[in-house]
N, C-alpha and C positions, 0 to 999 in steps of 0.2 A: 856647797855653792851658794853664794849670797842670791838677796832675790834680785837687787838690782843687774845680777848676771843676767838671768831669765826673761830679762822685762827690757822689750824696745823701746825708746823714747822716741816718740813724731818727730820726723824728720820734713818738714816743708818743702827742702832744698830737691831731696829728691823726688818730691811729687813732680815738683816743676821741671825735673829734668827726663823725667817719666814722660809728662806729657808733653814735651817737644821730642821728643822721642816719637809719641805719638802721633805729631802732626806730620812728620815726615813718610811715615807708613804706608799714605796712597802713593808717592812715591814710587816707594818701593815697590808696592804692589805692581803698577805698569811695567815693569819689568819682568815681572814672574809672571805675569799673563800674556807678556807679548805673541809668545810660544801657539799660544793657542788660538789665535787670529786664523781663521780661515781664509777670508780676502787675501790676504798678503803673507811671504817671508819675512818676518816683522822683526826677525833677530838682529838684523844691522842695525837695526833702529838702537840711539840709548834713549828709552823714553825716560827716566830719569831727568837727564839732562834738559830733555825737551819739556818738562813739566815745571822745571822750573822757570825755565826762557817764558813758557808760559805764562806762569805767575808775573814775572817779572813786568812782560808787556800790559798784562791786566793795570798792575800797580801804577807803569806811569801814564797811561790812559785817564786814571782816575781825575777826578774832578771833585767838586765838593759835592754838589748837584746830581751828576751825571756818572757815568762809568767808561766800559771799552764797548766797543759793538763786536758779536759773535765775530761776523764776516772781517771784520779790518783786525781782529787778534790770529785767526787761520790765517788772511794774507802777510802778517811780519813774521810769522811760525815760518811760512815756505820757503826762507835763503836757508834755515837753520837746519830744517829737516831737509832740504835738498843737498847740505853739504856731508851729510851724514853717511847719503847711500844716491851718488850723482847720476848712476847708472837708472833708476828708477823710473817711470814717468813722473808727469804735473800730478794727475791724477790719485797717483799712490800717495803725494807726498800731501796734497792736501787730505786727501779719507787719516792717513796719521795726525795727521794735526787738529782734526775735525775728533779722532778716537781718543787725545791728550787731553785734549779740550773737556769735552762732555763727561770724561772719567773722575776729572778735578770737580768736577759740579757733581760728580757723582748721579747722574740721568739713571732714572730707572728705580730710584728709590721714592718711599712717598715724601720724609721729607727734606731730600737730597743733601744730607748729611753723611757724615762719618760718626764712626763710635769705637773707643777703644778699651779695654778693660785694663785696670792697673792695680797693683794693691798698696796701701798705706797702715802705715801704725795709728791709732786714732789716740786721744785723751786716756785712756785706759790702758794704752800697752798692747791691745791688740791687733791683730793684721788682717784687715778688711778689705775684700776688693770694692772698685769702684768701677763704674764707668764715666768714659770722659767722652762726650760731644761736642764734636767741632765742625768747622766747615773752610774749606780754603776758598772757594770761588763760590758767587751769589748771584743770584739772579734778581734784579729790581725792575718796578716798572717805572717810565718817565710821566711827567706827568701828560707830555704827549702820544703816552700809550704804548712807546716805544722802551723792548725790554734790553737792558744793558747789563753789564758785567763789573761787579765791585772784589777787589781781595780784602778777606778778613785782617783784622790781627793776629790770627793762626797764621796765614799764608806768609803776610810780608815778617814775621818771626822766623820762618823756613826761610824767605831771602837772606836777613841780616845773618843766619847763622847763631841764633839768639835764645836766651830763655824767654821766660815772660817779665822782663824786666818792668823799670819806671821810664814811658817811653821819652818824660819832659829829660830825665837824667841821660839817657842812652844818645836824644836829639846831641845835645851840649857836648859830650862827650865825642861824638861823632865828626863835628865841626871843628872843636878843639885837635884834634888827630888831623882833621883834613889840613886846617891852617897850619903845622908843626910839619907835614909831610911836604905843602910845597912850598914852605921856607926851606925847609932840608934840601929841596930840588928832587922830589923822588915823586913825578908825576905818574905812574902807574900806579903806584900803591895810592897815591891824591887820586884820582877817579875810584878806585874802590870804596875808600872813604866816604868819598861824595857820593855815591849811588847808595848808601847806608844812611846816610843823611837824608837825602829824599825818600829813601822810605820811610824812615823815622816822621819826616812832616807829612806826608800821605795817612801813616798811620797814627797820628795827633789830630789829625784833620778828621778821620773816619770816628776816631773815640766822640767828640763832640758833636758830630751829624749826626750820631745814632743818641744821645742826649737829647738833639733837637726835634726830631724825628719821634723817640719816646712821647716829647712834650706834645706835638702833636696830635697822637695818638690821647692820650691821657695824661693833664697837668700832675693828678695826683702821684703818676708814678716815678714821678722826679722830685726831688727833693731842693726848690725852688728859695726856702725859707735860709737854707745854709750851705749846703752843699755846691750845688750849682753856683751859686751866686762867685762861691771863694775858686770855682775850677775858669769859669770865665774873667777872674782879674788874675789868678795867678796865668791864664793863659794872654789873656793883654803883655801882662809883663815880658814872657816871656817870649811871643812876638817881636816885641817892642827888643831886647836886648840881642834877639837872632836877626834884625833887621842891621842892627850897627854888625854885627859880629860875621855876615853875611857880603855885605856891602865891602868892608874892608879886607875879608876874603877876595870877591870878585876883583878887587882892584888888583893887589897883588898877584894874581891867578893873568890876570889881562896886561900889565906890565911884563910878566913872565912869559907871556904869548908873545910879542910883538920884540923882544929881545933875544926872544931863541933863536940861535942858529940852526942848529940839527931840526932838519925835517919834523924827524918824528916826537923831539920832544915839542915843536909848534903846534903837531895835530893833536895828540894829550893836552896841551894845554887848552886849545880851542873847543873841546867835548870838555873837559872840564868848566869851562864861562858856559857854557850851555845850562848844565848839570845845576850848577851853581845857581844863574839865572832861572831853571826852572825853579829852586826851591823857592826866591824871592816871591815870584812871581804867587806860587803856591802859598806861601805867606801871607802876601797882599789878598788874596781872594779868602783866606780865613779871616785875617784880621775885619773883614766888613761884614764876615757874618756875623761872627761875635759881638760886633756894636750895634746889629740888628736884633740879636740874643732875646734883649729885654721885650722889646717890643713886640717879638713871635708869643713870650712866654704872655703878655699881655693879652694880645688880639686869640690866643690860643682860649684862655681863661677865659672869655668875655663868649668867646665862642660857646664854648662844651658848657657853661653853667647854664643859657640860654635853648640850649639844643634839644631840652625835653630827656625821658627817659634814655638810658642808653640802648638799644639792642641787643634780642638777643645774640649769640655767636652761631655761626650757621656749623651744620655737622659735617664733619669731614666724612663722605658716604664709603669711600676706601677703607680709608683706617679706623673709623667707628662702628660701622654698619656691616660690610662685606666682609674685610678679614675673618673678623671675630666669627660671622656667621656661618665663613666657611668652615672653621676648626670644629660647628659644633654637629651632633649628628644630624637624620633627617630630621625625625621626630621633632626636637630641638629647634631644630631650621624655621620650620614648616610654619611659625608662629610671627616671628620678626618677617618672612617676607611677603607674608601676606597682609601684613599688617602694611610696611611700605606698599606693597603692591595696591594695595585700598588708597591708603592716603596720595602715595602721589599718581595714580590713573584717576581720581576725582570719580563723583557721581555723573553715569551714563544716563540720562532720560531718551526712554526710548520713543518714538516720536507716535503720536496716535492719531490719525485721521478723522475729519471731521466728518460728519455722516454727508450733511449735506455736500460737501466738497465732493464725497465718494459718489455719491447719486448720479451728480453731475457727469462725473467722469466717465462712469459706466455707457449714461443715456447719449454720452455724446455721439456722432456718427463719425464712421471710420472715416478718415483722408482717402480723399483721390489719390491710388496710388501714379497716375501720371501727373500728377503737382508736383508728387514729393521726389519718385526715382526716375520718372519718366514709361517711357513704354520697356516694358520686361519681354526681352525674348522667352519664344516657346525652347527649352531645354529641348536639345538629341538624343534621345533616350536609347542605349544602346541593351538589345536584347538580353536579358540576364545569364549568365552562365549556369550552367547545370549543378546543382548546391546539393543534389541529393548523395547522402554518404552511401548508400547501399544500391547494387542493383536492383531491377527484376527480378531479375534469376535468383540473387540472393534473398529478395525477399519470398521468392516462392518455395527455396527449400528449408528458409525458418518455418513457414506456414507449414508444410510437411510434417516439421518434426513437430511443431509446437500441437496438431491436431491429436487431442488424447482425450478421443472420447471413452474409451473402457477404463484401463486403469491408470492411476498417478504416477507421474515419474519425477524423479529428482533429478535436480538443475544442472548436478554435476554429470550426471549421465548424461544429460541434454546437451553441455559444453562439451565432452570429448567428443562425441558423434559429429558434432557440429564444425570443429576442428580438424576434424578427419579431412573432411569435404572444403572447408573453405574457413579461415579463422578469422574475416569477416564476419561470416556467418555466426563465430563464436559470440562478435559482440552484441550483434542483431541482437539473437538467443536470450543474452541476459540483458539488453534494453526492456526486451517484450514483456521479459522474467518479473523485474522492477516494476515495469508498469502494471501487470496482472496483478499482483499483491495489492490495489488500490483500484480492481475493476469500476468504471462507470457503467453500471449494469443498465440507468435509466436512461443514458445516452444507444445504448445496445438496443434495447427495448424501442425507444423512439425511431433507430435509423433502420427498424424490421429486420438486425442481424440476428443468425442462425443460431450462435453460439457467443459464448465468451470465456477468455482462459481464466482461471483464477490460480491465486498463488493463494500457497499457506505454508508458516514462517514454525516449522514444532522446535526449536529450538537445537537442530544441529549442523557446525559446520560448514561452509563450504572447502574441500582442500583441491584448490584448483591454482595453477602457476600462475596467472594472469590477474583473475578477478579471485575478487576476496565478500566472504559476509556470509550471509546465511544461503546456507544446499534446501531453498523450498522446495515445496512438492507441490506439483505444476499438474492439472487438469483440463480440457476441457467441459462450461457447463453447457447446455439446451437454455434458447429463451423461446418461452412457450407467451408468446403475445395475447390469448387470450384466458389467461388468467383472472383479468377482473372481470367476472361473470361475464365473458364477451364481448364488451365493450372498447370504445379506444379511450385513451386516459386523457383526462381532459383538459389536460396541457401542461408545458413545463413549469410551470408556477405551482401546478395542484401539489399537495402534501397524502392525495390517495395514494396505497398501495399500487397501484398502476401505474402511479406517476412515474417513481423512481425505480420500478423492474423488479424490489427487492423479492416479491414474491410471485414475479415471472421467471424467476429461473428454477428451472427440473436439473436439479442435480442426480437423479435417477433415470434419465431417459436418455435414450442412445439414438443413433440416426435412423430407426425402424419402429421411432414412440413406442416401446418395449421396456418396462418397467425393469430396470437390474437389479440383480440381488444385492444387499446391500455386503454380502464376502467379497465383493468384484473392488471394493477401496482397501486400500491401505489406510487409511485414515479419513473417512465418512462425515464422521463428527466435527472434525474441523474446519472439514471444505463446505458442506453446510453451512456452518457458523460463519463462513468466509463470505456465502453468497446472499446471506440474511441480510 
């Protein structure tokens, strides 16, 4: 096999027919999503059909200046899509035209474009993909701040049914067909033409605003010295030859009107002098931009060389900053947003009060409260409700059990019993339980009480259904008030031994001041240490 078998040669033609291929795609897409519409049974719909109408009303909208406005493109959308599906409401039929609309602009993306992938043979033979971005419908601002609707040369290429041709050649072509159709007399297929025609100068018009427009923006990026200069006389000219070629179109088009008999070829012919009249007219409003050309490209230049440095470009915080930030981990993260976070919440000073101001303040004297609110009534105070959780009675038979003056018991023993009788009581039991393991012995001491329970915590257990934690070992001790040599302690501030009880409590003495032996504890040592 030769190698020239093996080896593609670049083909141009069909990149070009690749990517009209492509532009048509949103298209298509409204169709395959229709389905999925929740608000509406969206299937009668052919949005297809309706994206184009769309396009279409955008295009003759257009102006050199200006575009279509959202609201007056959804209102010529509403005969189209109402004849689609008549049964319908208003309502439906504009939210369709409103979902046609926004999906050609592509809403929802950041920069409301399309992107299509295609592959090409390159210089070398081999087969690369690419991607291709376009956009059918744009969003512009006016310079009255008012934002309008422009079709690309993606879009009106989907009207004409077109590649990416030469639009001065396609314009001529266009015309020449129109003129040759209603010499023939075939006024249907003459209005096609002619609607191919005016896109063609809509879309000769837009190529040159966006020239001018560049210029604007930055002389340097136009090519002023040769370029430019030869696209603005070859466009004079050729103005200048679709003005005659235009004009004796209309005439013949308008003799053709006025001499039809048949109804319907009079009303063809009459949308035709329209059609026609609008390109003229479209013509005329190019041709005085173009002999304004030089003059913008002048006052442009005189401007931007005068204007000081350029600025920087501000950052797109979506597509630069957020995106990216979200793909990356925390870690990652944690750096970039605290970094914005600093920069744009700026430095906080926090405010600091003057002394003497505060002085002031302080020493000032209170307002008359009957200056400021008037006289304040005496509040109704209604009796309190009874708040206590336990009764008497229940507190008398914790008191009961909790009294151990001989030996120690454990908690859990003390919960069943206490359950028995009342399970109330059970909680009483282990409040008291809690609270003993942290006796205030020097408050006992101080209020001349008899005894005080203590807790000690030996490390096991409790297996009780209810309450959970540790099964202490529960006591009561003796507080013997004269412990410090007889005297009374000399107040709650003192740091004496008297003060705080610790060595007024007889962990050895029972209610007949009878020394016990110390086999009478279970654990002696610890409840000592507890009451120390």
């Amino acid at each position: 096999m030769r190698a020239d078998e093996t080896t593609a040669d670049p083909d141009e033609g069909l990149a070009r027919r690749l990517k009209a291929l492509a532009c048509t795609a949103p298209l298509h897409d409204l169709d395959a999503r229709k389905s999925k519409l929740d608000w509406a049974d969206a299937t009668v719909y052919q949005m297809a059909e309706i994206g184009l109408h769309t396009i279409d009303q955008v295009t003759i909208a257009m102006d050199f200046d200006t575009g279509a406005d959202h609201h007056q493109v959804a209102h010529r959308l509403l005969p189209f899509v109402a004849a689609q599906a008549p049964d319908r409401t208003t309502d439906e039929h504009t939210r369709v035209a409103r979902w046609v609309l926004d999906n050609l602009i592509n809403v929802g993306t950041t920069d409301r474009g399309f992107r299509r992938v295609y592959g090409a043979v390159d210089a070398d033979g081999r087969y690369r993909r690419r991607a291709f971005d376009f956009k059918l419908l744009v969003e512009l601002a006016a310079p009255d701040g008012e934002v309008y609707l422009r079709a690309t040369d993606e879009a009106i290429n989907v009207l004409v049914g077109a590649l990416d041709t030469d639009v001065e050649s396609a314009h001529i072509a266009a015309e020449v067909k129109l003129e040759n159709l209603i010499t023939r007399g075939r006024l249907a297929d003459a209005k096609l033409a002619a609607e191919q025609a005016r896109y063609r100068t809509v879309q000769y018009g837009e190529i040159l605003r966006a020239r001018l427009d560049a210029t604007r923006r930055d002389v340097r990026s136009v090519d002023w010295e040769r370029e430019l200069p030869e696209l603005l006389d070859s466009a004079l000219t050729h103005i200048e030859s679709r003005f005659r070629a235009e004009t004796a179109i209309l005439k013949n088009i308008t003799a053709a009107r006025d001499e039809a008999e048949d109804p319907d070829h009079k009303r063809r012919a009459a949308e035709l002098v329209d059609i026609v009249g609008d390109c003229i007219r479209r013509h005329t409003q190019l041709q005085n931009r173009l002999q304004a050309a030089g003059a913008v490209f002048r006052a442009e230049q005189d401007r931007q060389q005068f204007s000081g440095p350029p600025q920087r470009a501000a950052i797109d915080v979506f597509g630069q900053l957020l995106t990216p930030t979200l793909d990356l981990p925390l870690s990652g993260a944690l750096a970039p947003v605290e970094a914005y976070f600093r920069a744009g919440a700026g430095t906080s000073v926090p405010s600091v009060p003057a002394l003497p101001s505060l002085v002031s303040l302080l020493l000032r004297p209170a307002p008359e409260r009957e200056h400021v609110v008037g006289e304040v009534p005496d509040p109704e105070l209604q009796p309190a409700e009874d708040t206590d959780a336990f009764t008497d009675e229940q507190w008398r038979q914790a008191d009961a059990l909790l009294d151990l003056p001989e030996v120690p018991r454990r908690l859990s023993g003390l919960l069943e019993e206490a359950r028995a009788a009342d399970p109330a009581v059970a909680r009483l039991v282990a409040l008291r339980a809690v609270y003993a393991y942290g006796p205030e012995v020097g408050g006992a001491l101080r209020q001349a009480q008899r005894a005080v329970l203590l807790a000690v915590d030996d490390g096991t257990r409790l297996d009780d259904p209810e309450i959970g934690g540790a099964d202490l070992l529960l006591m009561s001790a003796l507080v013997d008030g004269d412990a410090d040599d007889g005297g009374e302690p000399d107040g709650p501030g003192d740091d004496s031994p008297g003060a705080d009880g610790a060595d007024g409590v007889d962990a050895a003495r029972d209610g007949t001041d009878v020394e016990r032996e110390p086999g009478l504890f279970d654990d002696s040592d610890a409840i000592e240490e507890a009451a120390l």
